[in-house]
C-alpha positions in Angstrom: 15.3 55.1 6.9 17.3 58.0 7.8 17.6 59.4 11.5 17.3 63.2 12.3 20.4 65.2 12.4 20.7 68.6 13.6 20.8 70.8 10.3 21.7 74.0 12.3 24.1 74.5 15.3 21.7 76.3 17.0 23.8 76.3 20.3 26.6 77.8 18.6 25.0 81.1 18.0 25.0 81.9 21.7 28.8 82.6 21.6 28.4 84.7 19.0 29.3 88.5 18.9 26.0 90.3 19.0 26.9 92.4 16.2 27.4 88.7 13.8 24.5 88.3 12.1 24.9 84.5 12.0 23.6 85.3 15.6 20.4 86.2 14.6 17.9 83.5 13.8 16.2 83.2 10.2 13.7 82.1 8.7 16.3 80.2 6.8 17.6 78.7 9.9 13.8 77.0 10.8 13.5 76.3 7.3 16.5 74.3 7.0 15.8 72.4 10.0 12.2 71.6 9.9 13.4 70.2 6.3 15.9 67.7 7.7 13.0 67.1 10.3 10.7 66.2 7.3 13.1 64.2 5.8 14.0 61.8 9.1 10.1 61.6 9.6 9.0 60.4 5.9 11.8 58.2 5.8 10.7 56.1 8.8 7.9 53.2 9.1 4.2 54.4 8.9 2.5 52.2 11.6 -1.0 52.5 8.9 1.2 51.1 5.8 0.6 47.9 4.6 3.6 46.4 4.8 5.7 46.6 8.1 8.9 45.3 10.0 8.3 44.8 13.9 12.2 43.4 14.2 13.0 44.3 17.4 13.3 41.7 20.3 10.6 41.1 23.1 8.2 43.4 21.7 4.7 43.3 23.5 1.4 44.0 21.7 -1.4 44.6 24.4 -4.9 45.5 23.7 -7.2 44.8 20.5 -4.6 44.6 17.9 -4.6 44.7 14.7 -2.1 43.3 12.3 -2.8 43.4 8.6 -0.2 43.2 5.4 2.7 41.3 5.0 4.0 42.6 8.6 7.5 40.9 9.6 8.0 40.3 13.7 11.1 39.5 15.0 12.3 38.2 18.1 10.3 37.2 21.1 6.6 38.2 21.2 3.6 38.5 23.8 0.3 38.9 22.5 -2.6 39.9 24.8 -6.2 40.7 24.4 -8.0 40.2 21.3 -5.5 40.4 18.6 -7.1 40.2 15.6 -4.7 38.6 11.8 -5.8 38.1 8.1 -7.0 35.2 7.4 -5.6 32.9 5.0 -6.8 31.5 2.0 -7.8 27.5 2.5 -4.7 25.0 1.6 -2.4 27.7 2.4 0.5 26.0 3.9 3.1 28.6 4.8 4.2 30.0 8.3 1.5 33.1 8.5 -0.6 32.9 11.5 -4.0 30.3 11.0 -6.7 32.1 12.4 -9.6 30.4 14.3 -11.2 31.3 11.1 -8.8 29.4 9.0 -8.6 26.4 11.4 -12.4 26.1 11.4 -12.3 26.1 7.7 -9.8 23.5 7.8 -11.1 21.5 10.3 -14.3 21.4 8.2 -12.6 20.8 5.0 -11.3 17.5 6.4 -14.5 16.6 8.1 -16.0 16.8 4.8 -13.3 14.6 3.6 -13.8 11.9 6.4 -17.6 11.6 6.5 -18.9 13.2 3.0 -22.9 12.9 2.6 -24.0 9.5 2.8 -20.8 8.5 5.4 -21.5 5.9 8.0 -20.2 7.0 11.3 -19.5 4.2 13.9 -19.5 4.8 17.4 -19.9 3.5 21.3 -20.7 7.0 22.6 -24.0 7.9 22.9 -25.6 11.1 21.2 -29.1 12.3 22.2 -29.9 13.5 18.5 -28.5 14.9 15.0 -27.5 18.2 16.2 -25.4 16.0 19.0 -23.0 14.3 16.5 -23.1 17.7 14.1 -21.4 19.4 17.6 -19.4 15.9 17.3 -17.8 15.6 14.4 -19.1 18.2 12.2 -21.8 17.8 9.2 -25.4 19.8 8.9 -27.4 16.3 9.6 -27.2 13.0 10.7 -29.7 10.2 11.0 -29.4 7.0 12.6 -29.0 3.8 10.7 -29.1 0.0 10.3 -31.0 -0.4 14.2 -30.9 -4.1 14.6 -28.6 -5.1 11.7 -25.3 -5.6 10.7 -23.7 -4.4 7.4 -22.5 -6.0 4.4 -20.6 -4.6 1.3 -22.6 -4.8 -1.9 -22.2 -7.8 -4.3 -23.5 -6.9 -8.0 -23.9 -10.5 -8.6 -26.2 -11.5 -5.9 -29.5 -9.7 -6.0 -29.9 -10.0 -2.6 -26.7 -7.7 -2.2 -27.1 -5.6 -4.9 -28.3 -2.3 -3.6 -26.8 -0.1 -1.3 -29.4 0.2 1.8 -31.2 -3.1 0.8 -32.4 -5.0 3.5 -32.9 -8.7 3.8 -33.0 -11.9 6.3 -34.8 -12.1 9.1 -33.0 -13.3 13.4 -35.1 -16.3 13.4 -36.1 -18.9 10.4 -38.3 -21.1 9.7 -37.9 -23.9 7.2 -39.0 -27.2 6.2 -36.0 -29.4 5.1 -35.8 -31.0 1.8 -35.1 -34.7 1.1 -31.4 -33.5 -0.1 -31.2 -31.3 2.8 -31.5 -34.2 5.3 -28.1 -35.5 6.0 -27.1 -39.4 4.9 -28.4 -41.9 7.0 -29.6 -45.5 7.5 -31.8 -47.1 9.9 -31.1 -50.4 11.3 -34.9 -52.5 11.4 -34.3 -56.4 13.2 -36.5 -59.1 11.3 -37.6 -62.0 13.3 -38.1 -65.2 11.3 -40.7 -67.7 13.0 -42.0 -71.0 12.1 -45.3 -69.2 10.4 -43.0 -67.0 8.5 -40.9 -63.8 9.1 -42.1 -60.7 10.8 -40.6 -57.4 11.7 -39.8 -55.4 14.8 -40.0 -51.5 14.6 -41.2 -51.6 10.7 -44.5 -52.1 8.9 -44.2 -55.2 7.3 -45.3 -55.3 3.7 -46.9 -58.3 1.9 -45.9 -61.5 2.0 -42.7 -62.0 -0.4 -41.7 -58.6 -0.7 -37.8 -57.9 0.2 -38.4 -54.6 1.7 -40.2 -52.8 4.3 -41.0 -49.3 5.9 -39.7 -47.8 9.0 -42.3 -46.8 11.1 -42.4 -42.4 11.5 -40.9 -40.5 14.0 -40.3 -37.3 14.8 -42.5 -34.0 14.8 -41.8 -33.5 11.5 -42.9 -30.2 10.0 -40.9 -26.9 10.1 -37.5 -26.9 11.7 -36.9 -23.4 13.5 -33.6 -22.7 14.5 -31.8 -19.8 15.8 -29.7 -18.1 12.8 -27.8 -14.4 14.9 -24.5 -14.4 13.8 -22.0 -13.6 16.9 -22.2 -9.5 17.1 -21.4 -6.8 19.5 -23.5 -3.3 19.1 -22.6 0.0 18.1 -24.7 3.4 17.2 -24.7 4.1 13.2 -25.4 7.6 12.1 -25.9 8.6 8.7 -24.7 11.5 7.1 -27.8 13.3 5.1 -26.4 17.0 4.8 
């Protein structure tokens, strides 16, 4: 960029002799000038180009501004109201100004990444409703999930685990247990012997000679119901749909 430089030396003429002709002014003289003038003037930045240097310090930009191209600012710069940038394509990691445009892009990107469609969110805050968590943490639709049960990671070889989103057991059982379920035990029986012959105390005695004898039942029997909740604490689960 050039700067403008008087072409003629216009105050000069004024000590002229009015008799010089130098004296008088041409059309010569304006046109040499203005040409310099069109020179200095082409040569310098246009504001509407596309490609710009703002390299002066502390330069202010006030108003709704505009900056577009690959426009170069230097020094310190205040911004105020409603500046307006190009936005940059996703994944673009360079020092050119994120728009809120790019950011909510990004931002959405990575939400995506964290809880894609079919995600499990886990949380102690509670949201009224889908369109609560979307405002959240982002997503088109959420549903909540697992009420009342804890979760388990699947297990290909148990077909109880087998399938994501299969449901099974139950809080409270009730079972009947088996003769190998029943821990080890003995029971001690006292046999009196008498003058007429032996007898037993607590047992049904059998027939006369045999060497062993049945306790006598006790006990309810039946099925055994037992509490089977596994210590737990509870949360809110919300499903990712869309």
């Amino acid at each position: 960029m050039s700067d403008y430089t008087l072409a003629v030396t216009w105050s000069g003429k004024d000590a002229l002799a009015d008799s010089d002709a130098a004296k008088v002014i041409s059309g010569s003289d304006f046109n040499t000038e203005f040409t310099t003038v069109q020179t200095a003037i082409n040569s310098k930045a246009d504001l509407v180009d596309a490609t710009q240097d703002f390299t002066c310090n502390d330069a202010a930009i006030t108003g709704d501004a505009a900056i577009t191209g690959d426009t170069t600012i230097g020094g310190t710069l205040a911004i105020t109201g409603v500046p307006t940038a190009p936005t940059q394509s996703a994944g673009n990691n360079t020092t050119r100004i994120a728009t809120t445009a790019f950011v909510t892009t990004a931002a959405a990107a990575l939400n995506a990444a964290a809880y894609p469609v079919g995600a499990i969110f886990t949380t102690v805050t509670v949201y009224a409703n889908s369109a609560a968590v979307v405002t959240a943490i982002g997503g088109t639709t959420w549903v909540a999930f697992g009420a009342g049960r804890v979760l388990v990671g699947l297990d290909a070889s148990d077909t109880d685990f087998d399938a994501a989103s299969e449901e099974g057991g139950a809080k409270t059982g009730s079972h009947t247990l088996t003769t190998s379920e029943i821990p080890a035990h003995t029971h001690t029986m006292a046999r009196i012997v008498t003058d007429s012959g032996s007898s037993t105390t607590g047992i049904t005695a059998g027939s006369e000679g045999d060497s062993t004898f049945t306790s006598n039942s006790t006990g309810g029997g039946g099925a055994h119901t037992h509490p089977i909740v596994q210590p737990y604490i509870v949360v809110y689960f919300w499903k990712r749909t869309a």
